[in-house]
N, C-alpha and C positions, 0 to 999 in steps of 0.2 A: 571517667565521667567528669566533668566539669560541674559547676555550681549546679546551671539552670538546668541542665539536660545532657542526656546520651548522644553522641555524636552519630547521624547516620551511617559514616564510614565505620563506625564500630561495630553496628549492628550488622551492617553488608561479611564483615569477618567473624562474627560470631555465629550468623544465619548460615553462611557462606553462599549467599547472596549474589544472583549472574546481573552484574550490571549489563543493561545495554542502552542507556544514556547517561554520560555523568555531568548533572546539572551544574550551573554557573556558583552553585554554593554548595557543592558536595561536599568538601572538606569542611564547610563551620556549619550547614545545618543541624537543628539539633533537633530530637525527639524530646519534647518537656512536658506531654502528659501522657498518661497512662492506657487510657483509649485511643483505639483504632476504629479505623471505617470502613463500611463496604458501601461505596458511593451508588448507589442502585436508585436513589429517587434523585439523585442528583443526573443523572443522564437522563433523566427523563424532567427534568428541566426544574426542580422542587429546590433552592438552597437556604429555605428560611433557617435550617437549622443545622446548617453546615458550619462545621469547625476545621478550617484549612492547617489549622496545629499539627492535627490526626495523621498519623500514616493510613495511606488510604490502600484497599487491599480488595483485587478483582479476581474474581474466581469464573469457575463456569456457567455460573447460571447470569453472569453479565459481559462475559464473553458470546453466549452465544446469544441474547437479546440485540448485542450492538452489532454482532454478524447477519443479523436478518435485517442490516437498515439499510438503506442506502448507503454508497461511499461519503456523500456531500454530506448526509445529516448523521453519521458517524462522527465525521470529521467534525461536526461540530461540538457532540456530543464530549468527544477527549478535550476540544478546545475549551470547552465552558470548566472542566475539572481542573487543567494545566494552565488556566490565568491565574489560576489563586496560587498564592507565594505556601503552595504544600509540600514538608519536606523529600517526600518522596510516593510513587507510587510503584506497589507491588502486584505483579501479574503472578497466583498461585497455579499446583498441579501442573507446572513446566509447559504450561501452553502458551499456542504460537500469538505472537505476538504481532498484530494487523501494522499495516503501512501508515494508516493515518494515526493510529495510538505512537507509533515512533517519528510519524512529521512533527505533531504537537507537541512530543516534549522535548524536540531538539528545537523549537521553533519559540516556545516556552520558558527554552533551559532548565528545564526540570530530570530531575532522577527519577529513572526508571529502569527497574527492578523484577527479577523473578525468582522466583521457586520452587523445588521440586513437590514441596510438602503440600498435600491438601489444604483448602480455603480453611478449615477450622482447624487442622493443626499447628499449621502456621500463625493462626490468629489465638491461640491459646498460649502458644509458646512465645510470640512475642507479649502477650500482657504480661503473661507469667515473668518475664524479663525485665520486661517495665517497672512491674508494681515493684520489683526488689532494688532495681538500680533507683529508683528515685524515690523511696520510700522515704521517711522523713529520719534522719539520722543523729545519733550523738553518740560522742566519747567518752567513755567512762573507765576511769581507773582500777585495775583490775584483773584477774584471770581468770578464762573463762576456759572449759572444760565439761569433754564428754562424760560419763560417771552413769555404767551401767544403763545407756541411752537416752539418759537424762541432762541434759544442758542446762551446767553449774557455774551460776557466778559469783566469784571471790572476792566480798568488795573486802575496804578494810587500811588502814592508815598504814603507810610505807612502813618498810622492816617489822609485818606482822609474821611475816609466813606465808605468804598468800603463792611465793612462788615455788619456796621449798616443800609445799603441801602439794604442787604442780607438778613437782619431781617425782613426789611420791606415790602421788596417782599415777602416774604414768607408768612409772615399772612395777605398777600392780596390774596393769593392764590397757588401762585407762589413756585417752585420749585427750593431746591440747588440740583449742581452737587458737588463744591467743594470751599473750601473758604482757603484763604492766598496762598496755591502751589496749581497751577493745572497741570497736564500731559495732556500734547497737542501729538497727534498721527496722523499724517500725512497719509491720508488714500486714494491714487489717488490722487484726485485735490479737495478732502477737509479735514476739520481738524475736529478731534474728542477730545473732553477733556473729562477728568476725573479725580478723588481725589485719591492722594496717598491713598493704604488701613490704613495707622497708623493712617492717621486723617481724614478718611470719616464720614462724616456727622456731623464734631464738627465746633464749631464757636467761637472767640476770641472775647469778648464785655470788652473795654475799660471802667472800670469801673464794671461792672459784672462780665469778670471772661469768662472760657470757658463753652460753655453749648454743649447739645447733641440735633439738632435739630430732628433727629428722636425719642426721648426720647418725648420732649416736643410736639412736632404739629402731628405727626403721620408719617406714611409712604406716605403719600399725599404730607408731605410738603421736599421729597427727590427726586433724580433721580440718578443714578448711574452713567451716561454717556449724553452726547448731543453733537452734531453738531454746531460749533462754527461758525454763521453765523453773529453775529456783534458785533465790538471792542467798545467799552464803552471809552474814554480816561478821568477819571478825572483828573481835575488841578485843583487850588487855581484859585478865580477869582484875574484877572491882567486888572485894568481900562486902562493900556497903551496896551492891544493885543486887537487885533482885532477877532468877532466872528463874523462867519457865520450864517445871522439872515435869510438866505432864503431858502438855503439847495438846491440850482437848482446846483450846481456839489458834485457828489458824492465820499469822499475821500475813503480811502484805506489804512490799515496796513496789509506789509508782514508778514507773521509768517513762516518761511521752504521756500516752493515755492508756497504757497499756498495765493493771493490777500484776505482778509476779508473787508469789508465795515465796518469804524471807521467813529464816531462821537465824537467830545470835548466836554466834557461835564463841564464847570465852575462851581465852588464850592464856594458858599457863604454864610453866615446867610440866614436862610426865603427862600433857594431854596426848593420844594420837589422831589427827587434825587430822591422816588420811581416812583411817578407819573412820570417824565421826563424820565426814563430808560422804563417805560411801555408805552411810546408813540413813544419813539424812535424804542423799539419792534417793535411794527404795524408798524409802517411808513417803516420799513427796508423792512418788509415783503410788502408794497406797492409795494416799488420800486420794487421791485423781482419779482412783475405780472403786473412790465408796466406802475404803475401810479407813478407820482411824483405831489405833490402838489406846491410846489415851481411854476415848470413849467406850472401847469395850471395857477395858480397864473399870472406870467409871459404875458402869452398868454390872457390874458383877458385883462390885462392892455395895453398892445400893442392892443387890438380891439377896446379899449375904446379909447385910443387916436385916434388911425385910423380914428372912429368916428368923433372925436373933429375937426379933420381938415377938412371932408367934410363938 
């Protein structure tokens, strides 16, 4: 994907997508917003609110309206869609494709497109496509990690541990997404990471050397992608800061616009930094259906004095 946008011919390969016209910009047009169209008021001649950006997307129920017209006012109808400089349009459900809808956009030079998938499968799984590839993105220093199906991020100042705890989650069972950079994608109202392609699946061991962790533990001990549901923060343990030994409020690091639940996690000799990030895991996904143990905590001790004073 480039800065501005997904490249059409990328989608045509990922869709697998039956060209049967390849426009005069089919290698550099680009798809750069996230909506799609079903041009239906615009064949009937409406384009105040037409956004030629749009991949445009014609099913059956505008296949067979422009088959009961005339040929001439057909033919117009594709013409008035194929003057606007639109990346492509898509014919779904593998249907035939009219004489005048292939004059116009060899006439046009436009891309034109079909599909075997139904009009709303098609149009679900390209947005679904869209909103991820061009979701709004940043780099963050770090490794990120599945951990009981929870997606865990390591931030924390170089030669913390952050990858050697990466190690160690893994051959406890656990899965990497991505170790030193990870691409965070801003997805709605949560975030998705993943490993630059140059260094997926590798790991930097101080002392070791880089290895190939799908090489070594299998494709079990990998993930391509995850849902980044809690921030890891390590530090150096500092005897003068104060930690949170009850966990009854729950912090928060922004990443975009997007709140994640963050835990400090101190670093010292004789911690184990896997086991602690695997209990942090669960406990995250407690809180997330309602339970906090702090607070029962809390609430029992307060009944217990209740007690003490009748």
């Amino acid at each position: 994907m480039s800065e501005q946008g997904v490249k059409v011919s990328e989608a045509v390969s990922i869709f697998g997508l039956e060209i049967l016209n390849r426009g005069k910009d089919y290698d550099t047009a680009l798809l750069t917003i996230t909506d799609v169209n079903r041009p239906g008021l615009q064949f009937l001649g409406s384009f105040d609110y037409f956004d030629p950006r749009r991949l445009q997307i014609i099913g059956k129920a505008e296949i067979t309206y422009l088959g009961g017209l005339s040929s001439k006012r057909r033919q117009e109808s594709y013409d008035n869609i194929f003057q606007y400089d639109i990346p492509a349009l898509v014919i779904a459900r593998g249907l035939e494709c009219s004489e005048e809808c292939l004059n116009s956009a060899r006439r046009f030079e436009r891309t034109l497109l079909r599909t075997d998938e139904t009009t709303v499968e098609f149009t679900s799984h390209m947005i679904e496509y869209l909103n991820h590839k061009l979701a709004p993105t940043v780099t963050r220093h770090g490794v990120l990690m599945d951990v009981y199906g929870e997606g865990v991020l390591l931030l924390g100042e170089s030669g913390i541990g952050k990858s050697e705890t990466a190690i160690e989650l893994v051959m406890r069972g656990h899965r990497l997404v991505s170790d030193d950079a990870v691409e965070i994608r801003q997805i709605s109202d949560y975030l998705v990471g993943t490993a630059p392609e140059l260094i997926r699946h590798y790991v930097e061991l101080r002392g070791i050397g880089v290895i190939d962790v799908r090489q070594l533990f299998g494709m079990r001990a990998i993930k391509t992608d995850a849902q980044i549901d809690l921030v890891v923060q390590m530090e150096q343990w500092d005897e003068d800061k104060f930690y949170d030994r009850l966990g009854i409020e729950t912090h928060f690091m922004t990443i975009m616009d997007v709140k994640v639940p963050c835990v400090t996690m101190p670093v010292r000799p004789g911690r184990n930094l896997a086991s602690i990030v695997e209990v942090a895991a669960l406990n995250n996904r407690h809180h997330r259906y309602g339970f906090n143990a702090a607070e029962e905590l809390s609430r029992r001790i307060d009944k217990h004095v209740d007690k003490g004073k009748k």
